[in-house]
C-alpha positions in Angstrom: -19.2 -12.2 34.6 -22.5 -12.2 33.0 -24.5 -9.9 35.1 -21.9 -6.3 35.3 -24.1 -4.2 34.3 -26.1 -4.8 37.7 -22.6 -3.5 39.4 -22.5 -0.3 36.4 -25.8 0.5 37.5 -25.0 0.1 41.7 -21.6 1.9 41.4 -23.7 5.2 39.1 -26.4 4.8 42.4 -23.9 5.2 44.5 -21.1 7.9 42.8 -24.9 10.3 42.2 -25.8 9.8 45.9 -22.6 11.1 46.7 -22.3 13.4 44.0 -25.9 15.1 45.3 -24.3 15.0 49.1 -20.9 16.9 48.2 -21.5 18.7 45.5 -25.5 19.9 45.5 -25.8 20.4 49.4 -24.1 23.7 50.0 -25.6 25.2 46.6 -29.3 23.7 47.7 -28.8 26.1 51.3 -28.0 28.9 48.6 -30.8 28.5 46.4 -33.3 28.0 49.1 -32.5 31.5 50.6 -32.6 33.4 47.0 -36.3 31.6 46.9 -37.1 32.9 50.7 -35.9 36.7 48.9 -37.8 36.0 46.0 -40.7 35.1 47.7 -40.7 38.4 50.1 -40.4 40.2 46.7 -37.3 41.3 47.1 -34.5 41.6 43.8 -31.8 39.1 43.7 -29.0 39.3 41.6 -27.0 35.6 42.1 -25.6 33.4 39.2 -27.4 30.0 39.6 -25.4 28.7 36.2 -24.1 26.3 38.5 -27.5 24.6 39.1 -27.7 23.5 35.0 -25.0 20.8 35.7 -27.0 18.7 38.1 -30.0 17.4 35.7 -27.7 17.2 32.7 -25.8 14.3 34.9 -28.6 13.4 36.4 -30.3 12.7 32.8 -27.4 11.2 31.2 -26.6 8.5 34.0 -30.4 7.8 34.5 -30.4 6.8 30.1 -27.3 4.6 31.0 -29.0 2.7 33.8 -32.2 2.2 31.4 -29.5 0.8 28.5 -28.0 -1.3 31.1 -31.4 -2.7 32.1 -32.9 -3.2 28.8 -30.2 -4.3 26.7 -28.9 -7.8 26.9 -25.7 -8.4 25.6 -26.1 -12.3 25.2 -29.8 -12.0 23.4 -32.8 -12.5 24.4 -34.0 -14.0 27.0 -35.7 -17.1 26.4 -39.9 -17.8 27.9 -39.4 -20.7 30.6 -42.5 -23.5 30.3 
């Protein structure tokens, strides 16, 4: 199979998609109403620690998909005349 990294790249699209779905959607309600206290001036005292996770995976998988898409295993591709 010459072309698997175009299925790495579709099955990281699609486990972050879902990962942002399950995992971010409850936390995104959360932070959106400490931001409508913060906003009215109000003090909040929440741990957001869980919020550090996302753009570390987010970063990581998105360098992946850039190796995947630049980096050819076979060599490089040759200019067609």
């Amino acid at each position: 199979m010459r072309h698997w990294w175009v299925l790495v790249k579709l099955a990281l699209n699609i486990l972050l998609t879902s990962l942002v779905v399950v995992l971010l959607g409850p936390a995104m309600s959360e932070a959106a109403e400490v931001g409508r206290q913060l906003a009215a001036g109000a003090t909040v005292d929440i741990d957001m620690s869980n919020l550090v996770f996302p753009p570390i995976v987010s970063g990581t998988s998105l360098v992946v998909a850039t190796v995947l898409a630049v980096y050819k295993p076979w060599g490089r591709v040759r200019a067609t005349r």
